[in-house]
mmCIF file of the N, C-alpha and C atoms, coordinates in Angstrom:
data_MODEL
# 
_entry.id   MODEL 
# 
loop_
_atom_site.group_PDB 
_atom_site.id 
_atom_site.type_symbol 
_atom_site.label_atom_id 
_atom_site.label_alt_id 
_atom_site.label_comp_id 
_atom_site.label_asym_id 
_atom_site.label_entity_id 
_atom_site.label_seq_id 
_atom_site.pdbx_PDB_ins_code 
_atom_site.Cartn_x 
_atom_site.Cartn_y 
_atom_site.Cartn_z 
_atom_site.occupancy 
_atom_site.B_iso_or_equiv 
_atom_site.pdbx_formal_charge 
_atom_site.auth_seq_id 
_atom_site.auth_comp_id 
_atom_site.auth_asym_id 
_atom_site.auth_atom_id 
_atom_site.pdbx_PDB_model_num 
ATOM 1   N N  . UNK A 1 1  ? 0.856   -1.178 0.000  1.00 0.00 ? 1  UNK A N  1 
ATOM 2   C CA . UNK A 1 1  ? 0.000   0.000  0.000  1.00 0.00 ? 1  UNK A CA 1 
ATOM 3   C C  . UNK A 1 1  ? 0.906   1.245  0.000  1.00 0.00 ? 1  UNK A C  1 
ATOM 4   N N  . UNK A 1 2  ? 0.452   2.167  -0.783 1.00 0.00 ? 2  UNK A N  1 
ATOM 5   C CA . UNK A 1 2  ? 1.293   3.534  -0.839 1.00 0.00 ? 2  UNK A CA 1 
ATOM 6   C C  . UNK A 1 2  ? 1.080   4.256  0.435  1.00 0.00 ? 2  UNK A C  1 
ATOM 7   N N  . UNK A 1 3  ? 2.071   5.235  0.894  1.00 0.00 ? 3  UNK A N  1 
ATOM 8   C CA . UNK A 1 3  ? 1.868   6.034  2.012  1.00 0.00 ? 3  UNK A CA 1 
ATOM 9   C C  . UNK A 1 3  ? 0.804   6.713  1.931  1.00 0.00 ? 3  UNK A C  1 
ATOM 10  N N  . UNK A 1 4  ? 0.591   7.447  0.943  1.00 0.00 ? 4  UNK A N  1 
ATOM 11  C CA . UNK A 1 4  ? -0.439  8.633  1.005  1.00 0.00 ? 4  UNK A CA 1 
ATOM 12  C C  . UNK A 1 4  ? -1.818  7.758  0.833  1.00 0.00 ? 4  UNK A C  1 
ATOM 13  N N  . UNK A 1 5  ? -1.826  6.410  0.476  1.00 0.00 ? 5  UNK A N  1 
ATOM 14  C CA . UNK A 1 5  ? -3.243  5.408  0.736  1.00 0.00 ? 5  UNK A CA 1 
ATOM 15  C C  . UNK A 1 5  ? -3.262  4.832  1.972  1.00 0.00 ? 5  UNK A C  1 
ATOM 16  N N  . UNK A 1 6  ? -1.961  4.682  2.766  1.00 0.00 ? 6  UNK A N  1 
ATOM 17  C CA . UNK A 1 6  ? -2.352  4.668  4.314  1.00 0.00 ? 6  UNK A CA 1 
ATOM 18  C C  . UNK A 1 6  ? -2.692  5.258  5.304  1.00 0.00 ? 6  UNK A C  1 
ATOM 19  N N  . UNK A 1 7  ? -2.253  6.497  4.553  1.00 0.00 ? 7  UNK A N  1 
ATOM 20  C CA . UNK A 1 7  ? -2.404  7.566  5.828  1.00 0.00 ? 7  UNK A CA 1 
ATOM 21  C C  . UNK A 1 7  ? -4.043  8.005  5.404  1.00 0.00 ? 7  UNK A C  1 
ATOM 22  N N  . UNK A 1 8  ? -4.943  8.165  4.416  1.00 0.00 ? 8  UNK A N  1 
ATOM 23  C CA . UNK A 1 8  ? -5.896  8.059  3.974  1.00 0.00 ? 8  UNK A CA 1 
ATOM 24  C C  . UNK A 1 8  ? -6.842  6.892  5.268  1.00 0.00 ? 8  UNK A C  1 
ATOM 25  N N  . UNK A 1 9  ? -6.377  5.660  4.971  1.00 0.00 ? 9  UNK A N  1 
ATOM 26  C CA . UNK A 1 9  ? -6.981  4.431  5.314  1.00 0.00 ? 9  UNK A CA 1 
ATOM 27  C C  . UNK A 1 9  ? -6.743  4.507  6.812  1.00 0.00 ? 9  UNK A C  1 
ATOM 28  N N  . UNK A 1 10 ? -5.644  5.049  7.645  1.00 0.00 ? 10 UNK A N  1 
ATOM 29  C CA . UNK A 1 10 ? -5.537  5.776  9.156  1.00 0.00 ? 10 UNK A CA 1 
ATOM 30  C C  . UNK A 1 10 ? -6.543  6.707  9.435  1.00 0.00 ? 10 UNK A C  1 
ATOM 31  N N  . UNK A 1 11 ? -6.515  8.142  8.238  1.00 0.00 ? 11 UNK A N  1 
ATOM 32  C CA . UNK A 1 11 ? -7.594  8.791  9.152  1.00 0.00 ? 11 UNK A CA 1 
ATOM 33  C C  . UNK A 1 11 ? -9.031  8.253  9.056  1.00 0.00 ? 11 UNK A C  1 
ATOM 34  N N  . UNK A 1 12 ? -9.470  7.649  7.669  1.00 0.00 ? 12 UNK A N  1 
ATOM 35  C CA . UNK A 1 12 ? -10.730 7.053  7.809  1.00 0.00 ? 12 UNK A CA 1 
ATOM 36  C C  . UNK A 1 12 ? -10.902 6.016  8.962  1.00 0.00 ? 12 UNK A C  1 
ATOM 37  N N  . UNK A 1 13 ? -10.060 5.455  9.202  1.00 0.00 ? 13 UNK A N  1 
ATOM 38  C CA . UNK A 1 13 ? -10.070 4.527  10.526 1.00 0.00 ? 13 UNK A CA 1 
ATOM 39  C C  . UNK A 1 13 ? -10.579 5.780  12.017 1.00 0.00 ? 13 UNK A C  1 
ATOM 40  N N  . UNK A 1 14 ? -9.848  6.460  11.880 1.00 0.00 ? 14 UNK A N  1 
ATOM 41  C CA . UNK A 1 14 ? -10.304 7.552  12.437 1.00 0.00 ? 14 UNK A CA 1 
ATOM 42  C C  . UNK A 1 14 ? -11.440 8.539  13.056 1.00 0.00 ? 14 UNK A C  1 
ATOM 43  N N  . UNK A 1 15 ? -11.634 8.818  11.939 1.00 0.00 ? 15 UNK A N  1 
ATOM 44  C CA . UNK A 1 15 ? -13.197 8.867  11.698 1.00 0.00 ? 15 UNK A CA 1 
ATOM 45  C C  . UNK A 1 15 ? -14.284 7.905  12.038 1.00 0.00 ? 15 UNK A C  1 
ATOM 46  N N  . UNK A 1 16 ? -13.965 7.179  11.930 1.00 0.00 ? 16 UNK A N  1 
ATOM 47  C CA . UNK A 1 16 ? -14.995 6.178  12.267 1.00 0.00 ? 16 UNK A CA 1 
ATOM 48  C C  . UNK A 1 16 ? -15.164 5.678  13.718 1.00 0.00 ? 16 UNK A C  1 
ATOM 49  N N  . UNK A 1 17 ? -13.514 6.049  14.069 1.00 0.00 ? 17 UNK A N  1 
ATOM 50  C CA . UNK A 1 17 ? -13.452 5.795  15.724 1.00 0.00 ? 17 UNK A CA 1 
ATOM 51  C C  . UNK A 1 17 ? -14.736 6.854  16.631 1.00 0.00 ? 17 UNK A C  1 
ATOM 52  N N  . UNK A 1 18 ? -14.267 8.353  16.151 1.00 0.00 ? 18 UNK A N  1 
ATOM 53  C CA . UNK A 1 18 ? -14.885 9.295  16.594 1.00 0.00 ? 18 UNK A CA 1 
ATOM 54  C C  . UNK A 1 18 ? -15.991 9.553  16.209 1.00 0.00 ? 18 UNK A C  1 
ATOM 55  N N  . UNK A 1 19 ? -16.999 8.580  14.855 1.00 0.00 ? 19 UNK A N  1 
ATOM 56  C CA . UNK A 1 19 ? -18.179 8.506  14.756 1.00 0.00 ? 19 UNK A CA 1 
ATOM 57  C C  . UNK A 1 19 ? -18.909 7.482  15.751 1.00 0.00 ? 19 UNK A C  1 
ATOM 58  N N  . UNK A 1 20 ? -18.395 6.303  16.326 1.00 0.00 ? 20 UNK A N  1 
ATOM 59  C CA . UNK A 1 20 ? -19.015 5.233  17.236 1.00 0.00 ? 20 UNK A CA 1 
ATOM 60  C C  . UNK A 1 20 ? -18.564 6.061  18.498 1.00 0.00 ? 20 UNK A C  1 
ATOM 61  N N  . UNK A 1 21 ? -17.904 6.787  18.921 1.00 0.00 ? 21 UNK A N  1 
ATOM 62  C CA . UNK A 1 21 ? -17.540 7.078  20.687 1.00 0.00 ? 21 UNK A CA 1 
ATOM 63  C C  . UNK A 1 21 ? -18.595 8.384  19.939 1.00 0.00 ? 21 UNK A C  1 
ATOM 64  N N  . UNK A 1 22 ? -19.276 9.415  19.148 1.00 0.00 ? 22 UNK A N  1 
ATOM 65  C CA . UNK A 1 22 ? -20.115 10.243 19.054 1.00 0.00 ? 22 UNK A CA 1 
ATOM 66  C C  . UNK A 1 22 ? -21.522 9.732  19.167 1.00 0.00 ? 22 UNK A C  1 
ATOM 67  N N  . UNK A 1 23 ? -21.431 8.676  18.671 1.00 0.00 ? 23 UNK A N  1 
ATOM 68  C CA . UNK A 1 23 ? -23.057 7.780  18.764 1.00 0.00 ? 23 UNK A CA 1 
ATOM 69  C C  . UNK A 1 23 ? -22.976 7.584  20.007 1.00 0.00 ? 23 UNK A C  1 
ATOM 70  N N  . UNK A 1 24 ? -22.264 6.832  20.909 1.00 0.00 ? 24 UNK A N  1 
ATOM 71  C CA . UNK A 1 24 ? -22.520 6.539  22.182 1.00 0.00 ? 24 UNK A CA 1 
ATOM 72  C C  . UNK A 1 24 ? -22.710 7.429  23.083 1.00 0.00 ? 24 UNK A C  1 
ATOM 73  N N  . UNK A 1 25 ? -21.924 8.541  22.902 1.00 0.00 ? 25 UNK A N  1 
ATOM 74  C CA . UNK A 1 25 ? -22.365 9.660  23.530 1.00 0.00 ? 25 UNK A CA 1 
ATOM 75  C C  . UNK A 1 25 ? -24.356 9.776  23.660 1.00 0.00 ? 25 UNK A C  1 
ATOM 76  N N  . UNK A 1 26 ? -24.361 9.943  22.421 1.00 0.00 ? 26 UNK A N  1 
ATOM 77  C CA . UNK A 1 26 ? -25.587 10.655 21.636 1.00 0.00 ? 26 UNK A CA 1 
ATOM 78  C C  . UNK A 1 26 ? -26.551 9.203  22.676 1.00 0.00 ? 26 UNK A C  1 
ATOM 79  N N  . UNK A 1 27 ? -26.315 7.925  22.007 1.00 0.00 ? 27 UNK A N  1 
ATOM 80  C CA . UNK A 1 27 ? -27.206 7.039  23.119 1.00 0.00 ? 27 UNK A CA 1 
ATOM 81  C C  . UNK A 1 27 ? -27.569 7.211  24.342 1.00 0.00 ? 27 UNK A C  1 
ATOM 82  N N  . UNK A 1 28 ? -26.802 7.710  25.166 1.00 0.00 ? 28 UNK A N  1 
ATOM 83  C CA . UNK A 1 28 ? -26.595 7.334  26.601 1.00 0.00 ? 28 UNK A CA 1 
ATOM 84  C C  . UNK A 1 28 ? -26.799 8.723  26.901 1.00 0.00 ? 28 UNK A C  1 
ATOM 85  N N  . UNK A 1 29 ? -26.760 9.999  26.820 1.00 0.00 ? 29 UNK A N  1 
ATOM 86  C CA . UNK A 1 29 ? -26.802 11.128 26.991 1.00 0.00 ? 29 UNK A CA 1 
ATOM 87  C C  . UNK A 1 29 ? -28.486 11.686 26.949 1.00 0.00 ? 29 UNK A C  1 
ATOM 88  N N  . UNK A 1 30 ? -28.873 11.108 25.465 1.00 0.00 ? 30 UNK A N  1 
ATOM 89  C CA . UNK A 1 30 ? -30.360 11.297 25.083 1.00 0.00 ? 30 UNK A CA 1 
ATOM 90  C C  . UNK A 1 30 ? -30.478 12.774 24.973 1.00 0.00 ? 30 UNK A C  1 
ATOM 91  N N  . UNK A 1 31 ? -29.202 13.620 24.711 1.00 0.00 ? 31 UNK A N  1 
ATOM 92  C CA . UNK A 1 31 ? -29.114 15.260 24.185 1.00 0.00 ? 31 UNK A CA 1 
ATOM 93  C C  . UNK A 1 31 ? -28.208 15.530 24.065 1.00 0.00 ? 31 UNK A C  1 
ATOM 94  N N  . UNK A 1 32 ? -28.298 15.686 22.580 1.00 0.00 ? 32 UNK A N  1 
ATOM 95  C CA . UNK A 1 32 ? -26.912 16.386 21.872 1.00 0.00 ? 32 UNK A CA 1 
ATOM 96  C C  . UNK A 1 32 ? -26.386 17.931 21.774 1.00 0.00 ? 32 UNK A C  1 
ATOM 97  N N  . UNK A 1 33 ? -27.158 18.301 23.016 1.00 0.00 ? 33 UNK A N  1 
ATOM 98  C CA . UNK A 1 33 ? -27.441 19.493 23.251 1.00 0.00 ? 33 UNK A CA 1 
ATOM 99  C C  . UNK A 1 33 ? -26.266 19.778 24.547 1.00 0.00 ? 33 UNK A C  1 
ATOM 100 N N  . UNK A 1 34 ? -26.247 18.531 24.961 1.00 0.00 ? 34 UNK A N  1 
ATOM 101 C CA . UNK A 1 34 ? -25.564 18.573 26.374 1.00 0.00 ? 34 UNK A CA 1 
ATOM 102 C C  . UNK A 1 34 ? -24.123 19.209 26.407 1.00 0.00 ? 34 UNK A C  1 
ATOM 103 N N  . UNK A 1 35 ? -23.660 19.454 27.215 1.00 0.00 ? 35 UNK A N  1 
ATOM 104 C CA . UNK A 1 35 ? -22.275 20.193 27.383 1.00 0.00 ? 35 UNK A CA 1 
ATOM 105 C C  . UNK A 1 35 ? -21.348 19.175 27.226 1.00 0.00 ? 35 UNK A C  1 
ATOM 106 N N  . UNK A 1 36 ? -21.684 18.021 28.080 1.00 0.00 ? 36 UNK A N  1 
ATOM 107 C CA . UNK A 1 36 ? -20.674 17.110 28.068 1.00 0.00 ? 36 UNK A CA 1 
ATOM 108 C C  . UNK A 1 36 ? -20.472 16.650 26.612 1.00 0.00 ? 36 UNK A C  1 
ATOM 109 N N  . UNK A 1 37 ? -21.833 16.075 25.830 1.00 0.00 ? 37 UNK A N  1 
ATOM 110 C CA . UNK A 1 37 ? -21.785 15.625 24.574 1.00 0.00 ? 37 UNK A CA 1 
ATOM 111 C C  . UNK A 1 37 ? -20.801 16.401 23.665 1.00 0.00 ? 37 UNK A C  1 
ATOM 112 N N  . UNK A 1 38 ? -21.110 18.006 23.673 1.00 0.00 ? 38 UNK A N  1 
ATOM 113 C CA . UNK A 1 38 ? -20.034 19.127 23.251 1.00 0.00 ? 38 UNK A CA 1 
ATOM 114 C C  . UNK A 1 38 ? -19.493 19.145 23.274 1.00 0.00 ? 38 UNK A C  1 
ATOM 115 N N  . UNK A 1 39 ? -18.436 18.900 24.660 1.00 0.00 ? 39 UNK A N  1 
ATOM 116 C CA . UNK A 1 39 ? -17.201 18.722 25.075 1.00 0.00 ? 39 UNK A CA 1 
ATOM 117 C C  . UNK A 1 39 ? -16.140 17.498 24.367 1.00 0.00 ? 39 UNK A C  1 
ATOM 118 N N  . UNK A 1 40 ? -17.204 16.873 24.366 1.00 0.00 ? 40 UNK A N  1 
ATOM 119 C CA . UNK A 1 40 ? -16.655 15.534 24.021 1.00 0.00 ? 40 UNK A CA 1 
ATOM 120 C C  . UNK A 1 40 ? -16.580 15.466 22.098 1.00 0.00 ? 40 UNK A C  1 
ATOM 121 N N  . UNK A 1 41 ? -17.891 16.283 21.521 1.00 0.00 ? 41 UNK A N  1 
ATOM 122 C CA . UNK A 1 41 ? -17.462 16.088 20.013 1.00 0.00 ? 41 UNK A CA 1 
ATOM 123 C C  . UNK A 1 41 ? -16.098 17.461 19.740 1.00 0.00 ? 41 UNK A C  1 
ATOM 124 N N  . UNK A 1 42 ? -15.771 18.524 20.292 1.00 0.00 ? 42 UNK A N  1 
ATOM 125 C CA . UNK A 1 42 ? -15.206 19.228 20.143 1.00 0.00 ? 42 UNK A CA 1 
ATOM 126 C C  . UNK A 1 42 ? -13.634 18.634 20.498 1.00 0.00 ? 42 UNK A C  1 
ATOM 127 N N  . UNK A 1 43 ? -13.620 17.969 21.373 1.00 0.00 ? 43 UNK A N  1 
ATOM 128 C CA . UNK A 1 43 ? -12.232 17.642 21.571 1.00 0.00 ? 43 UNK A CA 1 
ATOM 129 C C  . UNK A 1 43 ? -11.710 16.851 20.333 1.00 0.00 ? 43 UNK A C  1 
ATOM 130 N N  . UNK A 1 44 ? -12.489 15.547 20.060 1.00 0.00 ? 44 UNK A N  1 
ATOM 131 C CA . UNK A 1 44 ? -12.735 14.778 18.983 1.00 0.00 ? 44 UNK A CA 1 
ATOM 132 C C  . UNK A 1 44 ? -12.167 15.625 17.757 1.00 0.00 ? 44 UNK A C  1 
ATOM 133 N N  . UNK A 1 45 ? -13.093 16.164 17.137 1.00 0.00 ? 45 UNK A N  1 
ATOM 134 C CA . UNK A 1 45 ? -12.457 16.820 16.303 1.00 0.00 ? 45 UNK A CA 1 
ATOM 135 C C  . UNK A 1 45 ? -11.216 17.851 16.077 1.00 0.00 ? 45 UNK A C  1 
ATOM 136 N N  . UNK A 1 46 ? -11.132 18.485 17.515 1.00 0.00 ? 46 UNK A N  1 
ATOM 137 C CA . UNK A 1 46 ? -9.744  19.334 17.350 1.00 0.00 ? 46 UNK A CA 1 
ATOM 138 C C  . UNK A 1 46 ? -8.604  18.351 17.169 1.00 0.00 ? 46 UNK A C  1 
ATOM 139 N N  . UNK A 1 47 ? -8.799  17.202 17.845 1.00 0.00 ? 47 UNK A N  1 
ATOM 140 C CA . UNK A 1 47 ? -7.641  16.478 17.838 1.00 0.00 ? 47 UNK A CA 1 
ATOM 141 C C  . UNK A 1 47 ? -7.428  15.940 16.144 1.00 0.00 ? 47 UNK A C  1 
ATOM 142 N N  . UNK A 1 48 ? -8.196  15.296 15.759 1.00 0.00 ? 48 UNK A N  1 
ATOM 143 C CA . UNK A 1 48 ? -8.435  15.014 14.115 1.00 0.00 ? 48 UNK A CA 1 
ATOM 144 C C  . UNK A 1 48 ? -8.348  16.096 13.434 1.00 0.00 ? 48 UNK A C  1 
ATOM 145 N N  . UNK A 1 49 ? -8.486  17.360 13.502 1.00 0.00 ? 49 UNK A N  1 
ATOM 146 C CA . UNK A 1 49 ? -7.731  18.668 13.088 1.00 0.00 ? 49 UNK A CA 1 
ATOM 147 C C  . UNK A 1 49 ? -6.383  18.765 13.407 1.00 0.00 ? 49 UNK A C  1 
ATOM 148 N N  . UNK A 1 50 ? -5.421  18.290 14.005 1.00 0.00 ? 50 UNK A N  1 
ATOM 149 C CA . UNK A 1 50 ? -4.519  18.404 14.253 1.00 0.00 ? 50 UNK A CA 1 
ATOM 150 C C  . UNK A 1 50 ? -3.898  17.195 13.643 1.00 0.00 ? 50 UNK A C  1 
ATOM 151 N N  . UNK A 1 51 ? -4.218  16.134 13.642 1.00 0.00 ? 51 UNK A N  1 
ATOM 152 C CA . UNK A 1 51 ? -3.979  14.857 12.795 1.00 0.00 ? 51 UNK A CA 1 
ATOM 153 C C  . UNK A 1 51 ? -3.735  15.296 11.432 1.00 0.00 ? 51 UNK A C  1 
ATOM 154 N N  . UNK A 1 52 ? -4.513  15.630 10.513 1.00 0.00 ? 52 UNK A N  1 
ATOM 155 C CA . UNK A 1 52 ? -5.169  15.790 9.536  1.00 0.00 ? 52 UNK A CA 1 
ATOM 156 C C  . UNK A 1 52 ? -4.049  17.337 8.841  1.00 0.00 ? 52 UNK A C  1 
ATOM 157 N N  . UNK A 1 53 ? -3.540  18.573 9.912  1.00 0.00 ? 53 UNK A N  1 
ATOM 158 C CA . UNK A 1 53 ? -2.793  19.519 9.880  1.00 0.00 ? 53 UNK A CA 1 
ATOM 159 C C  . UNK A 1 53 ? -1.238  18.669 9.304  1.00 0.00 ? 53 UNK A C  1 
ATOM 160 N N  . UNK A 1 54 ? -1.150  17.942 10.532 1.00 0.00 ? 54 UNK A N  1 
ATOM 161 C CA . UNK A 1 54 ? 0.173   17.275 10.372 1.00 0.00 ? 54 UNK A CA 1 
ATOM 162 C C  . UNK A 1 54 ? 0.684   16.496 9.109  1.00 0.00 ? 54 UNK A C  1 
ATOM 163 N N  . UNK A 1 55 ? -0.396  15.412 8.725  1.00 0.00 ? 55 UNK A N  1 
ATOM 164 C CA . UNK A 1 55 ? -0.283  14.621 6.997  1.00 0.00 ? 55 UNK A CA 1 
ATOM 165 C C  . UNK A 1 55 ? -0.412  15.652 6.675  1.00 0.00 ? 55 UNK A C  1 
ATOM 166 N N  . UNK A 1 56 ? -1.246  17.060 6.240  1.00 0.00 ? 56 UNK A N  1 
ATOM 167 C CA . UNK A 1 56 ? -0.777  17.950 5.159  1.00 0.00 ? 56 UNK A CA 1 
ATOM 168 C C  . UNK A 1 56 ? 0.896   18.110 5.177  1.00 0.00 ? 56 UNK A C  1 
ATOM 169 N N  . UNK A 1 57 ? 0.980   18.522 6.371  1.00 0.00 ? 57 UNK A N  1 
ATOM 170 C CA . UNK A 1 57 ? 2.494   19.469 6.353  1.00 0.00 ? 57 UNK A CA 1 
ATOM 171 C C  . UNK A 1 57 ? 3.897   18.335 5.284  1.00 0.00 ? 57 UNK A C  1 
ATOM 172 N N  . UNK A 1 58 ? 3.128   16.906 5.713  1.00 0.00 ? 58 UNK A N  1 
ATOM 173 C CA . UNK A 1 58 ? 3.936   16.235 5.812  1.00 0.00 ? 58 UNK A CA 1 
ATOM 174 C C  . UNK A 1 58 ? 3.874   15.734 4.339  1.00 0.00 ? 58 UNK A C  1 
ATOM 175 N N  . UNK A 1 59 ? 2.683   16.384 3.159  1.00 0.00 ? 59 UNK A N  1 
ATOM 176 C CA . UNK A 1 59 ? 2.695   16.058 1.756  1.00 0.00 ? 59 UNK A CA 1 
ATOM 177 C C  . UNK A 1 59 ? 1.978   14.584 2.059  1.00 0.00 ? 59 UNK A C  1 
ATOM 178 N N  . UNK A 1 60 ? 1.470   14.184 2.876  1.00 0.00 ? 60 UNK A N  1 
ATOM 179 C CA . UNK A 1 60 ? 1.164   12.942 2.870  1.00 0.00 ? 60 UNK A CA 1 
ATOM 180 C C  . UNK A 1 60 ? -0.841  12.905 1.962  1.00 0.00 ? 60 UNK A C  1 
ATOM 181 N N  . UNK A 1 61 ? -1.436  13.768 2.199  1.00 0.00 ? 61 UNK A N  1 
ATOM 182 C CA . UNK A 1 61 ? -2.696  14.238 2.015  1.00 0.00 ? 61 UNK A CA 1 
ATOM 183 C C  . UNK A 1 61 ? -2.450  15.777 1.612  1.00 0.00 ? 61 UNK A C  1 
ATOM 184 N N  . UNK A 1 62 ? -3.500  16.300 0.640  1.00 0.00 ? 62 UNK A N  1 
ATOM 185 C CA . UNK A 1 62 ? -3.382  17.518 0.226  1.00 0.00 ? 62 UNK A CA 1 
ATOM 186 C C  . UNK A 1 62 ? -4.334  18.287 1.362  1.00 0.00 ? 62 UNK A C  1 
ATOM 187 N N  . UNK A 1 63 ? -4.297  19.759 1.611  1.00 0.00 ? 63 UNK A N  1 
ATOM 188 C CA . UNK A 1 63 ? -5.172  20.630 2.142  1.00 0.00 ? 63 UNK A CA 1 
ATOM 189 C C  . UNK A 1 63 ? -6.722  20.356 1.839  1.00 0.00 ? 63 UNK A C  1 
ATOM 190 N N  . UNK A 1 64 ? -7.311  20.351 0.453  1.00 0.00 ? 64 UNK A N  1 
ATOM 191 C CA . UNK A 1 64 ? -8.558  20.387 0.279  1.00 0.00 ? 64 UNK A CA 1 
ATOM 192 C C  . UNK A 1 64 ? -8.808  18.630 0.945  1.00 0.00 ? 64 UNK A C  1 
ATOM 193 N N  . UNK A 1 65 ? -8.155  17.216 0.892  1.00 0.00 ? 65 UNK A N  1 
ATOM 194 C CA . UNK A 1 65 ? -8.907  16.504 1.220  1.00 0.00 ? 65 UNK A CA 1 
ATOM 195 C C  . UNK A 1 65 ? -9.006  16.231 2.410  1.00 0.00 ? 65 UNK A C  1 
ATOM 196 N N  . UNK A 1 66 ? -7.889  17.024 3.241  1.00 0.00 ? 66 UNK A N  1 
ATOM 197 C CA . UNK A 1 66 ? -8.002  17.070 5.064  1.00 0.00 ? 66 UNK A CA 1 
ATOM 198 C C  . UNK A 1 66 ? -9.150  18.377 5.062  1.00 0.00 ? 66 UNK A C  1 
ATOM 199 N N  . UNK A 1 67 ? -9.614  18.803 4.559  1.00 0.00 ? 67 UNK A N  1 
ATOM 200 C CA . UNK A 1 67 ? -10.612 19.906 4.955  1.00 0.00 ? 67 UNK A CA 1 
ATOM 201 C C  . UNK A 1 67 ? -11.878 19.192 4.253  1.00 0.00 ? 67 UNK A C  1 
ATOM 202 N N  . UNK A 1 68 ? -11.845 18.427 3.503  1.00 0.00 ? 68 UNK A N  1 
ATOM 203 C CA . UNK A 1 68 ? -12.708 17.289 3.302  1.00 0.00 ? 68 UNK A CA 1 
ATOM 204 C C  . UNK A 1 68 ? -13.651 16.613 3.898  1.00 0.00 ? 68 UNK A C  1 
ATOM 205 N N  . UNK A 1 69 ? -12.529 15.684 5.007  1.00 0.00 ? 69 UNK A N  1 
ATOM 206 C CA . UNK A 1 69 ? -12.378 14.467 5.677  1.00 0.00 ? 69 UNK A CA 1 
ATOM 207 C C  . UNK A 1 69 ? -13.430 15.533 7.021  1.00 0.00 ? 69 UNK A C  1 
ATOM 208 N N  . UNK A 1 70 ? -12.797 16.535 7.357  1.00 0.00 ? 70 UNK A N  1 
ATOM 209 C CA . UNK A 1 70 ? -13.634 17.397 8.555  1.00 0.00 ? 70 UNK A CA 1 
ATOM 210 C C  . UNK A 1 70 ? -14.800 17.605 8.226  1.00 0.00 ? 70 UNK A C  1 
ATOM 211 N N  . UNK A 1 71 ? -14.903 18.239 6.862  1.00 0.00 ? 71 UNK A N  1 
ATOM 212 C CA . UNK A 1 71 ? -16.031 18.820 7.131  1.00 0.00 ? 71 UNK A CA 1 
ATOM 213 C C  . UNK A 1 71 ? -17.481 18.086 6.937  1.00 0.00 ? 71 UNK A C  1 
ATOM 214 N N  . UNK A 1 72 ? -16.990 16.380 6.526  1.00 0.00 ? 72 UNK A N  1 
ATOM 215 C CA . UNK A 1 72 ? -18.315 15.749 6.141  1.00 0.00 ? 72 UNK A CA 1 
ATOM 216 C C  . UNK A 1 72 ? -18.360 14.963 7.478  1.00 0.00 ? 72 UNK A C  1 
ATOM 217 N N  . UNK A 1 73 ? -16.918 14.953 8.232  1.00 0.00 ? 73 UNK A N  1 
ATOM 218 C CA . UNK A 1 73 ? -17.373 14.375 9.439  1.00 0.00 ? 73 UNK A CA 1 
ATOM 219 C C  . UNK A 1 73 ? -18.481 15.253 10.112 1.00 0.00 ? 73 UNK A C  1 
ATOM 220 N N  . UNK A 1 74 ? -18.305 16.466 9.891  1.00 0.00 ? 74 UNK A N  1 
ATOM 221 C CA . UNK A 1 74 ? -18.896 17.214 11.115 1.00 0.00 ? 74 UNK A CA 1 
ATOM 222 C C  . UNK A 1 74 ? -20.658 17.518 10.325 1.00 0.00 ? 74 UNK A C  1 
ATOM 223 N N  . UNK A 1 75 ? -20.308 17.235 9.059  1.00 0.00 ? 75 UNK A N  1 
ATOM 224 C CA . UNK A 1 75 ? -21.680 17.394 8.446  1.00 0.00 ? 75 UNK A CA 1 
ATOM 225 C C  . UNK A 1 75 ? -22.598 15.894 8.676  1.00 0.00 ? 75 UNK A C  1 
ATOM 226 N N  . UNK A 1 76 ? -21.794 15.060 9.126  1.00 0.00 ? 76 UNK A N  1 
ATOM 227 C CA . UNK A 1 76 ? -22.829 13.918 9.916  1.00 0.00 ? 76 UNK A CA 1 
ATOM 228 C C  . UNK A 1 76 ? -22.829 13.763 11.030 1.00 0.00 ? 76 UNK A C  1 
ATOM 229 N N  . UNK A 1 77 ? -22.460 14.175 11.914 1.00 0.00 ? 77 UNK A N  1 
ATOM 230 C CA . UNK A 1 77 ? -22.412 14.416 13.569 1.00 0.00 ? 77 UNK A CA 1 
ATOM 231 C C  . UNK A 1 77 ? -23.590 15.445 13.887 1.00 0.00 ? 77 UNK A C  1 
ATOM 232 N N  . UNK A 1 78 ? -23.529 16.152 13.393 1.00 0.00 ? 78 UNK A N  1 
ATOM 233 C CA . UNK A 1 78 ? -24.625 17.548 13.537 1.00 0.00 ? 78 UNK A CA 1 
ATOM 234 C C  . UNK A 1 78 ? -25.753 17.082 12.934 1.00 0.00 ? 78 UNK A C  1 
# 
C-alpha cells in the first residue's frame, strides 16, 4: 500500500473511531445538546484537526482533502 493510501486508510479509521464514541455519547446522553456531549465532540475533532494539519504538512494528504475528511465528518455528527 502507498503512504499517502495509508495515511488516507488511518484517518478514515479515524473517523470512524470518533463517529461510534459520538453515537454513544448521543445514546446514553439522550441530548446532543448537552455540554458534556459538546465537550466531548469538540475535543474529537480538534484532535483530528490536528492529525489531519500534520499529513498535510507532511505532503502525505493535500489541504482540500483534510478539509474534506472534517467537514463531512462534522456534516454527519450535527
Amino acid at each position: 500500500m502507498h503512504i499517502n493510501e495509508k495515511t488516507l486508510a488511518l484517518l478514515k479509521a479515524e473517523v470512524q473511531k470518533i463517529e461510534r464514541l459520538i453515537q454513544i455519547q448521543k445514546d446514553n446522553l439522550n441530548n446532543p445538546g448537552c455540554p458534556v456531549y459538546e465537550e466531548v465532540l469538540d475535543t474529537q475533532i480538534f484532535g483530528l484537526s490536528r492529525i489531519i494539519d500534520f499529513t498535510v504538512q507532511l505532503d502525505l494528504i493535500s489541504a482540500e482533502k483534510g478539509k474534506g475528511i472534517l467537514n463531512e465528518l462534522e456534516r454527519r455528527l450535527v
